[in-house]
Structure formats: C-alpha cells, structure tokens
C-alpha positions as CSV (number, residue, x, y, z in Angstrom):
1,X,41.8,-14.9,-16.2
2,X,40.5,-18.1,-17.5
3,X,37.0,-19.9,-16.9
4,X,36.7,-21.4,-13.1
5,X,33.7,-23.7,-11.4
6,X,32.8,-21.4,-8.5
7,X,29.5,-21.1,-6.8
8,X,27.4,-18.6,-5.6
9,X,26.9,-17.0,-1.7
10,X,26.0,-13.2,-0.7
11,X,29.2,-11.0,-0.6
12,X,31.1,-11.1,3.1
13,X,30.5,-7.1,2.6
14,X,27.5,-7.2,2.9
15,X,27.4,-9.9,5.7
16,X,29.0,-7.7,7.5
17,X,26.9,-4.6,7.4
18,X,24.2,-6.5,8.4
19,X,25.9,-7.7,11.0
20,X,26.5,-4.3,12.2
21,X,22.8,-3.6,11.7
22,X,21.5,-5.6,13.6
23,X,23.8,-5.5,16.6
24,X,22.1,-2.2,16.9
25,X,18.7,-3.4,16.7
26,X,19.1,-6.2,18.7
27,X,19.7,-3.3,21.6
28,X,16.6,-1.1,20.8
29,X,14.6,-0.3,23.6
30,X,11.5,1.6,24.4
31,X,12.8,4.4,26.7
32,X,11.8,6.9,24.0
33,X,8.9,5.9,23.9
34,X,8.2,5.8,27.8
35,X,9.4,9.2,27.7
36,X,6.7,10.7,24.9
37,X,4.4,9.4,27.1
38,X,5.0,11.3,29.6
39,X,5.0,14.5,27.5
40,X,1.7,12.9,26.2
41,X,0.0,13.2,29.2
42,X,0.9,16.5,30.4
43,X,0.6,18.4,26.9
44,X,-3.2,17.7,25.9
45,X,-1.9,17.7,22.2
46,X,-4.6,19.9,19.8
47,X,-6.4,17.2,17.8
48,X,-5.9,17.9,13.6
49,X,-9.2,19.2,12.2
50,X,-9.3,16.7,9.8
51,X,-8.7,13.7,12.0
52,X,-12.3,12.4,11.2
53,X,-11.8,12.4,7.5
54,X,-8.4,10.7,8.1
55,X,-10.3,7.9,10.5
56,X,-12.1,6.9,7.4
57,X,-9.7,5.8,5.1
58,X,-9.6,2.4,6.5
59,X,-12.7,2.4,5.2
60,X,-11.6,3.3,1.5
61,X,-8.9,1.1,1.8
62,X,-11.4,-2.3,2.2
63,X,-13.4,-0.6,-0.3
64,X,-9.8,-0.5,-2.3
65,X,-9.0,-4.5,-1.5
66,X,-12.1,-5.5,-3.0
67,X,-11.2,-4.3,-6.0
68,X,-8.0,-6.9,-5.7
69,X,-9.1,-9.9,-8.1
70,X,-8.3,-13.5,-7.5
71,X,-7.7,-15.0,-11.2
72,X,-5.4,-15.8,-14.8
73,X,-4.0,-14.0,-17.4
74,X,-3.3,-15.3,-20.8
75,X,-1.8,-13.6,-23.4
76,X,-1.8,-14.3,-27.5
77,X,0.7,-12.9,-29.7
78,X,2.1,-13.3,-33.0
79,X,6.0,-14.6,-31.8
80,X,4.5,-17.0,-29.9
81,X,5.6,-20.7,-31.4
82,X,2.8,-22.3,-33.6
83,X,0.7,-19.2,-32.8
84,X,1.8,-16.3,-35.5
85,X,2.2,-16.7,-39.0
86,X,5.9,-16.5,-39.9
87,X,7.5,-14.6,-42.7
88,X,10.6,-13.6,-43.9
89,X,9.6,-10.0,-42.7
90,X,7.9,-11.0,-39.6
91,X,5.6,-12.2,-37.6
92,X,1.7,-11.9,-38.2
93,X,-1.5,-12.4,-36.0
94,X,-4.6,-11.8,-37.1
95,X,-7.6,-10.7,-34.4
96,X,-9.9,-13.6,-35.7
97,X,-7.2,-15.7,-34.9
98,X,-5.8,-14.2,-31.8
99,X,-9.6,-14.4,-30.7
100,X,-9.7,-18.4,-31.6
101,X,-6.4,-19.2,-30.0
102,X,-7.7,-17.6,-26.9
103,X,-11.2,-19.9,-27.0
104,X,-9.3,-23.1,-28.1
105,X,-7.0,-22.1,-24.5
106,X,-10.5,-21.6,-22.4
107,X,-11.6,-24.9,-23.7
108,X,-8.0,-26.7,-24.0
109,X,-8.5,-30.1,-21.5
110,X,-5.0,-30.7,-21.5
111,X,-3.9,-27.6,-19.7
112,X,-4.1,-28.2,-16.0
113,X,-4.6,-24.4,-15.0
114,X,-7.2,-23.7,-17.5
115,X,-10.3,-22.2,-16.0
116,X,-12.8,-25.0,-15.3
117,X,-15.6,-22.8,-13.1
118,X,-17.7,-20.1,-13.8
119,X,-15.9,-17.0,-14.2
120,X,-16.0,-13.1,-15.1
121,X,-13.1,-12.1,-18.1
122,X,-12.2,-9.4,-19.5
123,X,-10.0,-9.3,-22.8
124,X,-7.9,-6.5,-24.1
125,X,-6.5,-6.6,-27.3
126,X,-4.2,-3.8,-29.5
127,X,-3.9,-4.9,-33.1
128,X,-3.1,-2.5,-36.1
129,X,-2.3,-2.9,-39.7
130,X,1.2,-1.6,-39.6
131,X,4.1,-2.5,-37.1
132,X,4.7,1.4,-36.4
133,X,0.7,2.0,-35.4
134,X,1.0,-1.8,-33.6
135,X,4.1,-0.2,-31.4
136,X,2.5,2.9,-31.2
137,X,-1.1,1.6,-29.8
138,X,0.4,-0.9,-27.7
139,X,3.3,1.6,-25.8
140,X,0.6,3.0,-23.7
141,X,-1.6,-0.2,-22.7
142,X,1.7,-2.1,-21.4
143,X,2.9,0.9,-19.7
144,X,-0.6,0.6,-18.1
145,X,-1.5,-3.0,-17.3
146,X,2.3,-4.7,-17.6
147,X,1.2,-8.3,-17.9
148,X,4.5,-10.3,-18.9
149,X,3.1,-11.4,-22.2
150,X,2.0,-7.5,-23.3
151,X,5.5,-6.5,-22.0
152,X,6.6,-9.5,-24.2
153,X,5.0,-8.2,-27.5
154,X,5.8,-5.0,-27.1
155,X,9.6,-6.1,-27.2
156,X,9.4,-8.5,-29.6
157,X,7.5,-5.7,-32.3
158,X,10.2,-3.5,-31.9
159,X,12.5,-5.9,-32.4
160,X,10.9,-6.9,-35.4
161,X,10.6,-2.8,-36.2
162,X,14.1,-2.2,-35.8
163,X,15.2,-5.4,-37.7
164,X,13.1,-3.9,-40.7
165,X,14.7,-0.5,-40.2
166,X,18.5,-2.6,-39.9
167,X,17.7,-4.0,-43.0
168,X,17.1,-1.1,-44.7
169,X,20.6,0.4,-43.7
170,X,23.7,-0.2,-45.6
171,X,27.0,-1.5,-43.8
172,X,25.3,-2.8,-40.4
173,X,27.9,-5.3,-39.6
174,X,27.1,-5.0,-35.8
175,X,26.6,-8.2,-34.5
176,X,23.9,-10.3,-32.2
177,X,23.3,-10.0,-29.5
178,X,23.2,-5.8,-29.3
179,X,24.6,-3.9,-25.9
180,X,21.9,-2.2,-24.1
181,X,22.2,1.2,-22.5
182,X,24.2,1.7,-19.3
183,X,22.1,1.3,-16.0
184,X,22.4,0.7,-12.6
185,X,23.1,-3.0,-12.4
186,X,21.1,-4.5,-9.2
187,X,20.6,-8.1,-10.4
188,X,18.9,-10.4,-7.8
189,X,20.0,-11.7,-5.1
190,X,21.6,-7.9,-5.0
191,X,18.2,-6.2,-5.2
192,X,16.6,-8.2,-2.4
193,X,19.8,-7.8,-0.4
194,X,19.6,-4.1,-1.0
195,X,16.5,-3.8,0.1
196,X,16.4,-5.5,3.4
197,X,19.9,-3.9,4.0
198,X,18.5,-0.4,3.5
199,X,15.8,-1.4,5.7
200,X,18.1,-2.5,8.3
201,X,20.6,1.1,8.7
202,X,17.8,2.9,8.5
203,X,16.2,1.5,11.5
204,X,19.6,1.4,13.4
205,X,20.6,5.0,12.1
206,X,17.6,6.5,13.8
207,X,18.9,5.0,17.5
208,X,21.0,7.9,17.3
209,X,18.7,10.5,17.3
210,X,19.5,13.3,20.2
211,X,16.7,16.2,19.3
212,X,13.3,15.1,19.2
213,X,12.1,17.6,17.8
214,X,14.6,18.4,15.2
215,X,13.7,14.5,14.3
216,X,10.1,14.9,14.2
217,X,10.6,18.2,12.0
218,X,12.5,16.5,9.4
219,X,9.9,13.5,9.1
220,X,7.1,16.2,9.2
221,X,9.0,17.7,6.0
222,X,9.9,14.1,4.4
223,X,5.8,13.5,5.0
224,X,5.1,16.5,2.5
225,X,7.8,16.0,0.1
226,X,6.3,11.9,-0.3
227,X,2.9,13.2,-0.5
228,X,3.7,15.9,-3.4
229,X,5.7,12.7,-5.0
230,X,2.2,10.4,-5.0
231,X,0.0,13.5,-6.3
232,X,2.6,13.8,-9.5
233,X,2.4,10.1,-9.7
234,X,-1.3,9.8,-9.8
235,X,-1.6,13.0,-12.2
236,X,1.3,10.9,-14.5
237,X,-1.0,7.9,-14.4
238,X,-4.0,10.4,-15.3
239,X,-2.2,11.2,-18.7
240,X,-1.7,7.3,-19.7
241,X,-4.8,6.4,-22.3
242,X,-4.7,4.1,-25.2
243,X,-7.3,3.3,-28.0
244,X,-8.5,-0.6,-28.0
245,X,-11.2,-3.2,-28.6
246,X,-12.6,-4.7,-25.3
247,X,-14.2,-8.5,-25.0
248,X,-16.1,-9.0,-21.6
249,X,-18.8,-11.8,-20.3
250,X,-19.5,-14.1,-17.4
251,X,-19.8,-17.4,-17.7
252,X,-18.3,-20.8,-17.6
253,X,-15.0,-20.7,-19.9
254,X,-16.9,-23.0,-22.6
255,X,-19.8,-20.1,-23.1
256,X,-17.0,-17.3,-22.8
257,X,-14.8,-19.5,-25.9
258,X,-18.0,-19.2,-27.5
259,X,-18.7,-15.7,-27.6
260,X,-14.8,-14.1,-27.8
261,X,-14.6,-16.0,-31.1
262,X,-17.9,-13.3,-32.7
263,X,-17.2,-9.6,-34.0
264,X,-13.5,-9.4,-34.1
265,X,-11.5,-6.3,-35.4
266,X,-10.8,-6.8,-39.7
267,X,-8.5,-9.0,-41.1
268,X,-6.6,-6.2,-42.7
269,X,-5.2,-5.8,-38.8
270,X,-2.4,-8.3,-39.3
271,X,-0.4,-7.2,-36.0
272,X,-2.6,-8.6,-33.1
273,X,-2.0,-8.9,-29.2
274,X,-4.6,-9.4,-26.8
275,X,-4.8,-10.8,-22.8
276,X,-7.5,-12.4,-21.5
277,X,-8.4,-11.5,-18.3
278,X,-10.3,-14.6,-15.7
279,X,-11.2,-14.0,-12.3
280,X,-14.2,-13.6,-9.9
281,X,-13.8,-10.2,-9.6
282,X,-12.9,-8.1,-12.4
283,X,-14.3,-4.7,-11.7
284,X,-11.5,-2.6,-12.0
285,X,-10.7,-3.4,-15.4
286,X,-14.6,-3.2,-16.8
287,X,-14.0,0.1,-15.2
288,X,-11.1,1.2,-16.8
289,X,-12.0,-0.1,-20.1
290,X,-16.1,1.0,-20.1
C-alpha cells in the first residue's frame, strides 16, 4: 500500500454504538424511581449511625477547594534552548543560573503572561552533581507534582543517561528514533471517544436491571471494593517523598526576582531543574514542602 491524502472522522463503529446507546437513553423513564418511593414511604428505612459525620463532608470538601490555586508554572532546565550549557556529553544548568533565568522570566516585559501583580510563589528545584543522583532525586518529585516541564527534564536526563551508557557499549548500531515498549494504544480522539462511549452503555446497560435488590447488592459491593482502591491509593501517595531545596515569598514578581536570585545550592551542582510556582493561593505546596 502506497501513501494516500485521506482525512480524519470518528470510526462508523463507533458511531454506531453510540447510536445504539443512546436510543436507549433517549427512552429512560422514572418508573423505578416512582416505584422506590413507594417502598420509601412504607419501610421507615433505619438511618446509618454515621450519617452526621457523612453530612459534613461538604464541609471538608469547600475546605478542600480552597486549597485549589489560581496561578503559573514556569519551569528551567538545562535542554532548554539558550538556557543549559551545551557539551559534547550533555547538557549542564547550574542553580545560580537556574535561579537567574527564573528572575530575568519574573521581570521579562516582553512576555505577555508574565506575572505583573502581587503574588505568593513557591519554587522547587532538584539539582545534583551527577546525572544518576539528578535522575534519582528528581524520579520522586515528578511522580509527585507532574508539571510538563519536570516531566520534561526527567525525560530528557535519562535520555542523556542512557546516551552516556550507549556510548560506552560496543556494536550499538540501533538506530534513532528507539521503539518503546508495547502498551495499550488509546491515542486521542480514541481516548475521549472511549470515554464518553463507556459512559454511554453503562447508563443504557443498567435499563435492564430486573432484581433490585440483586442490583443494589452488587453496587453495595462495587462501593467497598472503590473505597479499599482510594485507601491503597492514598497510602501509595503516603510513601512518595523526595529531598529538595525550596524558594518561597510574597510579593510583586520584581521583589520575588530579587530574592530567588540569593543563597542558591553550590556550583558543584551542575544538573539543575526547578519550577516556579505563582498564584494567590499557594498553601498546599508551602505545606507539602515546610
């Protein structure tokens, strides 16, 4: 088969389980619901003994959104162009320099989305004297705050790590780019599509139901296996710590350039990424950093 202009649609598949979908939707009534009512009425249903704890966790969830920032994140690393020093073994970023790129961006006029009011920020920055320690301090801060530009430099270091380590091997004659490991491929729009699709039988599956209580079992049991899954996932993001140096002030982003510029990590630290953090409300990070 030879190259062809085509363009690009969602598969008729997929169209048509949708379609199907929501034929079934479309014809959902309430009638179940009429009928519960009923039952409601007559049962007197024993209240849970815990229902006033649950009836505060509205509460803790506004207490949760104002932790919710509004704000930037900027992030310095050595691959970026005209920011690293480059070498025939790599690229290098000192924290001094890191630290001054970072002020020269808080005070840079010809950036339209730089920072122009008073603001809190919050920098977090991994640097190391060897690539292996870099890699190794940085793994578990992008695991933990995932900004695009940590994820970035953690890539690009071991990329740089394994090119060192290819170099050093004899009779490497595989060539760029390199096959990843097999996966489930969902590209978008396949993802998205998935998603709402999912969605979609789920909701029209569950028309069929015939015994209530059979139903209302089985969710009761799908209730305690997702809250078993969220207490392993908080105790996995219990074990996720990392050593690094933390910059923090308030300010307008001319006072801030000025102070993240003073008592930066040695220059014998020649592997350096940090983000800066700008937003009005930046309690959760002071708190996971303090």
């Amino acid at each position: 088969m030879t190259w062809k202009a085509s363009h690009v649609t969602l598969p008729a598949s997929v169209n048509g389980m949708f379609d199907q979908a929501n034929g079934v939707l479309g014809s959902l009534n309430k009638s179940g619901i009429d009928a519960l009512t009923k039952i409601d009425a007559k049962a007197g249903w024993p209240q849970p003994d815990n229902a006033d704890s649950a009836d505060k966790m509205n509460a803790l969830r506004a207490t949760l959104d104002t932790l919710t920032a509004n704000g930037q994140s900027i992030t310095v690393h050595p691959w970026q162009h005209g920011v690293g020093k480059e070498e025939k073994s790599g690229c290098y970023l000192s924290p001094a320099n890191a630290a001054k790129r970072l002020a020269e961006k808080l005070a840079d006029s010809s950036d339209s989305w730089a920072p122009t009011i008073s603001t809190q920020a919050v920098a977090l920055m991994v640097c190391a004297g060897s690539l292996d320690t870099f890699i190794a301090l940085l793994e578990p801060l992008a695991t933990l705050v995932a900004t695009p530009g940590m994820m970035q430099a953690l890539r690009m270091a071991r990329s740089q790590a394994g090119l060192q380590n290819s170099k050093m091997q004899t009779g490497n004659n595989v060539k760029n780019p390199f096959w990843p490991t097999g996966g489930l491929l969902l590209p978008e729009p396949q993802r998205s599509s998935r998603k709402t699709l999912l969605g979609s039988l789920d909701m029209a599956g569950s028309y069929g139901t015939r015994q209530m209580v059979a139903t209302l079992s089985a969710l009761a049991d799908k209730r305690q296996q997702q809250i078993q899954a969220m207490q392993t996932a908080w105790a996995e993001l219990q074990k996720v710590k990392g050593n690094l140096w933390i910059f923090s002030a308030d300010g307008s982003p001319q006072a801030i350039a000025g102070q993240i510029k003073k008592g930066t990590p040695g220059e014998d630290n020649v592997h350096t990424v940090v983000t800066l953090f700008t937003g009005d409300n930046l309690t959760f990070l002071r708190e996971m950093t303090s």
